[in-house]
Each structure stands twice: as C-alpha cells, then as structure tokens.
N, C-alpha and C positions, 0 to 999 in steps of 0.2 A: 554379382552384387557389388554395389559401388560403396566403398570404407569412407566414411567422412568422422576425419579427426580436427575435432576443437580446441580450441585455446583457451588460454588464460583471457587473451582481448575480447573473446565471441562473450564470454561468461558476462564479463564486464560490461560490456556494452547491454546484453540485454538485462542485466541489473539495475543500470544504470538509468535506463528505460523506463524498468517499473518502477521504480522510488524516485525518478521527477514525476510520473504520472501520480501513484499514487502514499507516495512516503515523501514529499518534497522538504519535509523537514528536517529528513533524514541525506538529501542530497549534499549536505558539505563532509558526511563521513567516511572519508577516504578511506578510513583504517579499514571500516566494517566493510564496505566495498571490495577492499580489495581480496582481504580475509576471503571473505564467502566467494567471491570468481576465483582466486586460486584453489578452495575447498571443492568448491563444482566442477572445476578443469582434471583434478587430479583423481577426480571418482569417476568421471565421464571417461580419462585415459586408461582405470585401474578397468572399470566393468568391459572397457573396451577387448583389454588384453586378457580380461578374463571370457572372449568368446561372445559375448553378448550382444544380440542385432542393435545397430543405431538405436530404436527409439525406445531398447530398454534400458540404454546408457544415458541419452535425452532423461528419460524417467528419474535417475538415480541422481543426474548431476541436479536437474528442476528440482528434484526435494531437497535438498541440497542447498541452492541457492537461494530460493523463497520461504525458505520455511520460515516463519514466523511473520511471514510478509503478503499472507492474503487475504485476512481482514484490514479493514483501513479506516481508522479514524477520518483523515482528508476527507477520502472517497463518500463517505457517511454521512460529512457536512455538507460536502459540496451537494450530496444527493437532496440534504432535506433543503438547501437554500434554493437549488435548481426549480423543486417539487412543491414549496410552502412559501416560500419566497419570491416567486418570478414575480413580481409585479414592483417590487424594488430596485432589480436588479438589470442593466443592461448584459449581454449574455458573457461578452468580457472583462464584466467585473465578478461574476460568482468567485472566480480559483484567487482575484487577490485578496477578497473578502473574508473568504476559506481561511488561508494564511495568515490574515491579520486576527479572526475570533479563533482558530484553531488552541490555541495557548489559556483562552477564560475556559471553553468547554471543557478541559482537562478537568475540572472537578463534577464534572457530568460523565464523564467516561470513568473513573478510578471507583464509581459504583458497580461496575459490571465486570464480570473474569471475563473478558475479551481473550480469546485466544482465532485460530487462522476461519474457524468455523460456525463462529459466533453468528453472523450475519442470517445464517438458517435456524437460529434459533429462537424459540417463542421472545425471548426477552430482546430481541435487536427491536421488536416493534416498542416495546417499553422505552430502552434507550431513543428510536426515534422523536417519540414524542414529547420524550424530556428534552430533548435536544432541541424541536420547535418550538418549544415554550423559552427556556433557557434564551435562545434567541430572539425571541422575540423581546423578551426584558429587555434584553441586552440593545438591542435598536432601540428602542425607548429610551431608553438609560440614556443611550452613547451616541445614538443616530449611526450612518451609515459611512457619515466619510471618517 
C-alpha cells in the first residue's frame, strides 16, 4: 500500500480552490485560510499516525477544512442569474455581476438558517424565488452595468 502524506500547502491550495470558486468573497482572508489548512493538515497527520487508510484521513481532514463551506450564497446567485437571467447576461459577465449584487441580497439570505445543507431543503426553493424576484427589482431599480 502506497503512504501519501499531505501538507499544510496541499490543504491550502485546495481551500483556496473552493472559496475562489465558490466563497470569492471570502478569498482576501488569509487568517481563516490558513487557520483551517493548518487544522486540516494536522488531523490528516494525527488520523494518519493513528493507522487509518488514506481516504479515511482525506475524510477527517475534508470535514475539517469545508465545514461550513458547502452551501453558498455566490453559488445560489450565480445559479438563479445563470437559470432566470440568461437573456441579460453575456456568459462572462454572470460571476462579476454575482459579485457586484452579492452584498443587496444579504438581506434576502439573513431570512433563512442557511447552514452546509440548506440547498436540499424545502425552503432553498423559497429562498430561490425570493432571490429572482429581489433581482429582478433590483435591475429595474439599478439596471445592469
């Protein structure tokens, strides 16, 4: 069986990963970045020495370093701008448009306990549609550039 030991940088990198993808607001915080790839590195080293195959230390370090990072506000926008929106939008501008309303919807999101597994539940279809709507005012309101 072939031992593969991870670092500090493998953590990091793929953290880094998913919070430009889908936390990009979250991509200038260093502190919390590093925090969590050194948390993940050191659970993935401990499960290591404690005997445990590769992908049950994968396992330990992944909860670890996403937790609380796999529902996504962005992800959610960019889905309904993508899905209710395409006819505004040329296809690279969804993610700076994201970016730029991601900060009004915030009072459209602090209605719902979002937590990692929100997204499968009845009420993420609610939040959807308050969100098409919310937007849509808001292009009215403000238009799109």
């Amino acid at each position: 069986m072939k031992t593969e030991k991870k670092d500090f940088s493998y953590f990091q990198t793929k953290l880094v990963e998913h919070i430009d993808s889908s936390f990009p607001e979250r991509s200038n915080d260093v502190k919390f970045i590093q925090q969590r790839s050194r948390w993940a590195a050191h659970a993935y080293e401990g499960a290591f020495r404690s005997g445990n195959h590769v992908n049950k230390c994968d396992e330990i370090a992944n909860y670890i370093l996403f937790e609380g990072l796999h529902f996504s506000r962005f992800d959610t926008l960019f889905e309904v701008l993508t899905y209710e929106f395409s006819e505004l939008f040329f296809e690279f501008e969804y993610r700076d448009f994201a970016l730029k309303i991601l900060p009004q919807c915030e009072e459209v999101f602090v209605q719902y306990d979002l937590c990692d597994d929100f997204a499968y539940t009845t009420e993420y279809d609610y939040l959807y549609t308050e969100l098409t709507g919310f937007i849509a005012i808001w292009i009215e309101n403000n238009g799109i550039q």
